[in-house]
Structure formats: C-alpha cells, structure tokens
C-alpha positions in Angstrom: -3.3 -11.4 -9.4 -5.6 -11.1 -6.3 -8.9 -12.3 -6.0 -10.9 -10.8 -3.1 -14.4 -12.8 -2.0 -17.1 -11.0 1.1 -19.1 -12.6 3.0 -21.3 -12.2 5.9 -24.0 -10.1 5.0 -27.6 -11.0 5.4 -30.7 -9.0 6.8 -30.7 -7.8 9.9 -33.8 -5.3 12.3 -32.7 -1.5 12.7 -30.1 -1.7 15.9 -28.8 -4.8 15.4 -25.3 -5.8 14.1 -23.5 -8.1 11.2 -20.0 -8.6 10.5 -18.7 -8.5 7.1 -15.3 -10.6 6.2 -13.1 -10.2 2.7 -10.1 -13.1 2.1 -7.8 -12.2 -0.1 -6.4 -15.5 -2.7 -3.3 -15.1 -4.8 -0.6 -12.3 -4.8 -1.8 -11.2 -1.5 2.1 -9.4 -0.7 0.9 -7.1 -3.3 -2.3 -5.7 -1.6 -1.5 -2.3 -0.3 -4.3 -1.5 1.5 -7.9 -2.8 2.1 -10.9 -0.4 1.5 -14.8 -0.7 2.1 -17.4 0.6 -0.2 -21.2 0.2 -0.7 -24.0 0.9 -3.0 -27.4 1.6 -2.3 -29.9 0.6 -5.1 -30.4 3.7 -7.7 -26.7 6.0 -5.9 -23.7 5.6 -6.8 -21.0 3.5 -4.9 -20.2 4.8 -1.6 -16.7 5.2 0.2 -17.4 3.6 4.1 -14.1 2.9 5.8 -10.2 2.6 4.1 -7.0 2.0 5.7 -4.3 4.2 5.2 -0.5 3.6 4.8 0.3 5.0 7.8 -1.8 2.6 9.6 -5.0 5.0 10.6 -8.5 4.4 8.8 -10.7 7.0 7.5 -14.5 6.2 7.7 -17.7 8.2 6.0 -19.2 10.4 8.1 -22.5 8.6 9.0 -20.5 5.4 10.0 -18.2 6.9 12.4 -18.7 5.0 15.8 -20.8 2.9 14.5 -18.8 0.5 12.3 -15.3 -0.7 13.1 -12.8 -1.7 9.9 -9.9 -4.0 10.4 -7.2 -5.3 8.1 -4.2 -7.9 7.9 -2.2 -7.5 5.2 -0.3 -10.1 5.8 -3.4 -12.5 5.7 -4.9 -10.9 3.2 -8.1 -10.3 5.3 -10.1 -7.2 6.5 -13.5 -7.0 8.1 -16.0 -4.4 8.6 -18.2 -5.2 11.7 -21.8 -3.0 11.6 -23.3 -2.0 14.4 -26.8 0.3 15.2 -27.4 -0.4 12.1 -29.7 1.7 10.6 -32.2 1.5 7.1 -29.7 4.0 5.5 -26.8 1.1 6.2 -29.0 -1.1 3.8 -26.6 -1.4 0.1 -24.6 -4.0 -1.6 -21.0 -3.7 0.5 -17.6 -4.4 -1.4 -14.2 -5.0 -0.3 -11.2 -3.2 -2.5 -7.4 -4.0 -2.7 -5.1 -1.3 -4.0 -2.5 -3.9 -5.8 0.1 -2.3 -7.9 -1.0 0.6 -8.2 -4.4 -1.1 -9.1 -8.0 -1.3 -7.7 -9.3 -4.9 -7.4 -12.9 -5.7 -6.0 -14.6 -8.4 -4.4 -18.4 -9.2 -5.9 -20.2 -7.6 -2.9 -22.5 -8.9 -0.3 -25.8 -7.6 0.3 -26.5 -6.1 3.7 -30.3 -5.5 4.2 -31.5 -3.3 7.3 -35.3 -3.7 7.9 -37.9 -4.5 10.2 
C-alpha cells in the first residue's frame, strides 16, 4: 500500500507564490506516476498537472507557465510550485499515485488566493 500526505499550502495575495510537497510512505516502487488535482468549493475535482510515462507532464490549460510539477519516483515525492497565483487558483489541491493499476490520494491541502 501507499500512503501519500501534502503539504504546503496556506493563503497567499493574488501574484504571489506557494509550493505544494506530496511524500509518498510504503510501497513507493509501485507508484507509477504522480498527478495533481484540485477542487474548488461547489465544481468538481480538477485535473492541474500529471506526469506521463514517457517522462513529459501535461498541465490544465490555465496553469500552463504558471505552475511547475516535478516528481521522483524513486523518492516517492512530487511537488507542484504555484506561481502568479491568481483568485481562480484558490481550491483544495491533491496529490494522486497510479499504483497497480490503482488511484491513491493524499487528503488535500487547502490553497487560498486572496487579498
């Protein structure tokens, strides 16, 4: 089993920047890949930013060159660091594992963008 726990989040002005961290515990040599989601109160959850197995990472449209996603497998870390961040950005963000064919999730940490 894996167990996958964020954190990092916090409330931050429109512009400015936080740095979200998920540390994988357990059967990290199963994880696959690491993947980024959020949920905004009242929508539905969100795909932000996944790495593929080929390396590359996809990210959602209105992230793209604003938020940067990296991943260690072989740690059993990934980050998402947030920058410009905007009143849109503000959600609950979770970290996913695909492990065996499975999806696990980390409890989510709450990013709040606000003046």
């Amino acid at each position: 089993q894996v167990h996958l726990v964020e954190s990092g989040g916090g409330l931050v002005q429109p512009g400015g920047s936080l740095r979200l961290s998920c540390t994988a515990t357990g059967d990290t040599s199963a994880i696959a890949n690491f993947g980024w989601y959020r949920q905004a109160p009242g929508k539905m959850r969100q795909f932000v930013a996944l790495t593929l197995n080929d390396g590359r990472t996809n990210y959602y449209t209105s992230v793209m060159g604003r938020f940067t996603m990296d991943s260690d497998r072989a740690k059993g870390t990934s980050s998402l660091q947030m920058n410009n961040l905007k009143s849109d950005d503000t959600a609950i963000y979770y970290c996913d594992a695909g492990v065996n064919g499975k999806v696990t999730w980390g409890q989510g940490s709450q990013v709040t963008v606000s003046a």
